[in-house]
N, C-alpha and C positions, 0 to 999 in steps of 0.2 A: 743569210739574213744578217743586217748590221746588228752588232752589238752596245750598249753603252757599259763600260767596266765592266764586259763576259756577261751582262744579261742583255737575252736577247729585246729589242726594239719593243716588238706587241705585247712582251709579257709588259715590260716595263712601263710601257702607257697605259694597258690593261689594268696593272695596279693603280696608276695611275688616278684614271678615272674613276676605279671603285672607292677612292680616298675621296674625290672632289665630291660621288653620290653622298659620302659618307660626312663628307663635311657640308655639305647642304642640310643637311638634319638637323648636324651638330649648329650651325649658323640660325635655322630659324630657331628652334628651339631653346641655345642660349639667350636671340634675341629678347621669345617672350619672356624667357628667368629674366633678364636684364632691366627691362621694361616694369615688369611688378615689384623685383627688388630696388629698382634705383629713383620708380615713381613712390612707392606706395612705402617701404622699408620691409617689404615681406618677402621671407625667403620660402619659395613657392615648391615645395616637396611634391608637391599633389602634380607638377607637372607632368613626369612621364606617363601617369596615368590619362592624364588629361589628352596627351599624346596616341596613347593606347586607344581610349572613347573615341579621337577622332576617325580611325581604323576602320573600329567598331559600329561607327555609326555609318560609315560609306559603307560598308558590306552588309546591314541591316537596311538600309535602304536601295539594295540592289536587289537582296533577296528575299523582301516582306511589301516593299513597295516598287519594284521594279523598275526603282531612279537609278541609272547607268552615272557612271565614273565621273561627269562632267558637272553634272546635278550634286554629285556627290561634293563635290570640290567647292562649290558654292553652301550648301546647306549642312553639312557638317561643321563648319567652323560656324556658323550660326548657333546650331543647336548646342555645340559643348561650350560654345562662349555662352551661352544664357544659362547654362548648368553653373558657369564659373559666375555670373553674376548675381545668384540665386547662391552662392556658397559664401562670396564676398557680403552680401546682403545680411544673411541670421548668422557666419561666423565668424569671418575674417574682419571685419569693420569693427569685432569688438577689442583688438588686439594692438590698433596703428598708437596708442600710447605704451604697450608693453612691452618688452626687452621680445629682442628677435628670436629667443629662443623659443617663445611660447607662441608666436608661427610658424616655426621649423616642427616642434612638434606636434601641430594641429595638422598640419600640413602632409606629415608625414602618417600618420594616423588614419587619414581621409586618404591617403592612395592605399593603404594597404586595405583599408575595407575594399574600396572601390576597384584594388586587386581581385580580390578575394571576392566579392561576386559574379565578377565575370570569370573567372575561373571555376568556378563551382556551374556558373549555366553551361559555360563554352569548354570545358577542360584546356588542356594547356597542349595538345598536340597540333594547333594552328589551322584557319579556314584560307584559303585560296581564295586569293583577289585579280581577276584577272584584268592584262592589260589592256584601256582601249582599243577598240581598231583601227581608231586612226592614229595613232602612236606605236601599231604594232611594225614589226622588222626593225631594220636599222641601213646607216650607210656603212661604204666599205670606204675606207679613207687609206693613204698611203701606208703608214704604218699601223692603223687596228681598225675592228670592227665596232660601230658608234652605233647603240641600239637605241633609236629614237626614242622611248622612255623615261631613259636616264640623262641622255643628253636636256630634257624636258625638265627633270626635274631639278637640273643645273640652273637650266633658265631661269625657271621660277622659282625657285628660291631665290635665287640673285634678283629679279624684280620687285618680291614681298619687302626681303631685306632692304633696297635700295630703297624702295617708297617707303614705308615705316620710319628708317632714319629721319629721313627728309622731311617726313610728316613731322615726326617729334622736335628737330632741331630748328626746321628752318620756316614753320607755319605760326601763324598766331594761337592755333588750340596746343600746339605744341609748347610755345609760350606760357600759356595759361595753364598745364597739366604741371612743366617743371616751376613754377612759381608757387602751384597749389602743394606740393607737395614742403617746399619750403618756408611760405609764413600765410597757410590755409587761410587765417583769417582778415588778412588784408584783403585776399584774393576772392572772399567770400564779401569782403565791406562793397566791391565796383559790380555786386550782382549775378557772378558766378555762381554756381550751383555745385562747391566743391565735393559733398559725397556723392554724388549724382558721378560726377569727373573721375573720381575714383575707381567708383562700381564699374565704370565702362569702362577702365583702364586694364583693372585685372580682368574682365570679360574680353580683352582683346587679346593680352596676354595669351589669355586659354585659348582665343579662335587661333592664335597661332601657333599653340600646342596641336591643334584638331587640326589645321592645313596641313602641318607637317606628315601626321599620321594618314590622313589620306593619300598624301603623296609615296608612303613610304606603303602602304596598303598592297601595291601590286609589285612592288620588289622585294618584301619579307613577308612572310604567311602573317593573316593578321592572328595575333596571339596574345593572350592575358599578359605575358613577361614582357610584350616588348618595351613594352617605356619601363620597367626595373633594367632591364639589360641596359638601357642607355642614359639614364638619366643621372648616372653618378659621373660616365664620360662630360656628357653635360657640364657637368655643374663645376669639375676641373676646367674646364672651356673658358666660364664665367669666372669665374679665379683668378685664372691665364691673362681673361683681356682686359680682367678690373672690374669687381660687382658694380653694376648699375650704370657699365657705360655701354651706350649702345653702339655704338659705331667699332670698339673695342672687343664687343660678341660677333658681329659679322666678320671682320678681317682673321679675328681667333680660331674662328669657325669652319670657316675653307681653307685656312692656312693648316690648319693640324688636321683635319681629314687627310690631307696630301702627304701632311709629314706622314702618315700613320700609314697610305699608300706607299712611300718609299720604303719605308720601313719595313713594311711587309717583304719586299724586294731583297735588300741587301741584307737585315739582321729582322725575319720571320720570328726568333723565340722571343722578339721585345716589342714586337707589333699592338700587344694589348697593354702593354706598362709605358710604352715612350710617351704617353700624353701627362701619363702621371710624373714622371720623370721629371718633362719639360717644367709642369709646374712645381717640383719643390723647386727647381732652378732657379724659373722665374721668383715664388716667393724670397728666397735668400738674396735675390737680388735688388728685387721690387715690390716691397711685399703689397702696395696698393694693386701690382697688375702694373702690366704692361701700359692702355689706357687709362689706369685707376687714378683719378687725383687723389692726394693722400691728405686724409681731414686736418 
């Protein structure tokens, strides 16, 4: 079997790929931190939870209402984006004149209840989500084996991410969201309806916390901890690629799941600290982020 530097070929793409799954996660879910911090100035703690619920609510609708994985994928990010605009609505909207600290700790406060309920219904040893059928197997490719799944949830990731940008940057409501968020009240004098624009902002935010967790739903047990496990990786991600830039979360995102893939590969004992690492680096260097404009 070929080797690259004495590892073998499959392990090596094997890791491989389980960085790019990993950095699919990492990419939507810094996208929506990115998206609520760089429209609205809120730093959104409550996400990995939000991430969690999305899980949550495709496996509750599998086994109370007997909507299958695809159903799932569509109405899940529905229902925890309308949790998120129903949260934005009576608490987050009373904060967008306050120092970012006093949404970091609301923020932070409403995931650990919203831990801590589902934990207490669900305990913490995790429910099995199984994979569609038509996604189940995989191909055999020259050097490894590509389990339709994951290959899927490569794609789509890379699609959500890709439109979202493009929404935000290059659309006219995209125009209107980053203008509202810079002088609201001009952007409210031409007929806008900017807390309206808002509330739907950080509600997208969360459906893209809920998409994710769906997707990740039948590659990790769904569990009360999943989004505390991953939402501090996260939030270094958003660090990494410069709070509030979005195009700077997606590239951060797939880029460091890979590194974290090789990583695993050549130096295994640093696989969980190299992301941290990369970022004091980058702040000593950069401290706006990689993509971060500096105010």
């Amino acid at each position: 079997m070929p080797t690259i530097l004495g590892v073998p070929m499959q392990a090596l793409f094997g890791q491989l790929l389980l960085g790019l799954i990993n950095g699919s996660f990492y990419a939507i879910l810094s996208l929506g931190l990115a998206i609520i911090f760089g429209l609205l100035n809120i730093i959104n703690f409550t996400h990995g939870a939000q991430y969690m619920m999305g899980a949550f609510v495709a496996w509750m609708l599998l086994n109370y209402a007997g909507l299958g994985y695809w159903w799932a994928l569509l109405l899940a990010p529905i229902i925890v984006g309308l949790f998120g605009v129903i949260l934005e609505r009576l608490l987050i909207s009373r904060l967008y004149k306050l120092d970012h600290l006093y949404g970091l700790l609301l923020t932070f406060g409403l995931a650990l209840i919203i831990q801590g309920l589902f934990r207490n219904e669900y305990g913490v040893s995790g429910l099995p989500y199984a994979i569609p059928s038509e996604l189940s197997g995989g191909q055999r490719l020259p050097f490894m084996f590509l389990p339709n799944y994951r290959g899927w949830v490569v794609v789509a990731s890379l699609v959500v991410c890709i439109a979202t940008w493009l929404v935000i940057e290059k659309t006219k409501l995209g125009a209107y969201l980053r203008a509202a968020t810079e002088n609201p009240t001009l952007v409210q004098a031409f007929g806008v309806n900017v807390p309206l624009l808002l509330t739907l902002t950080y509600g997208f935010g969360v459906a893209l916390a809920a998409f994710a967790g769906v997707l990740a739903a039948p590659v990790y047990s769904v569990n009360p901890n999943m989004g505390a496990d991953i939402i501090i990786v996260v939030f270094a991600v958003v660090v990494i690629g410069g709070m509030g830039s979005i195009l700077g979360s997606i590239i951060t995102g797939f880029s460091l799941g890979l590194v974290e893939g090789l990583t695993k590969v050549f130096y295994p004992e640093a696989s969980s600290t190299v992301i941290f690492v990369i970022m004091v680096l980058v702040l000593l260097v950069k401290p706006a982020g990689l993509f971060g404009r500096t105010a």
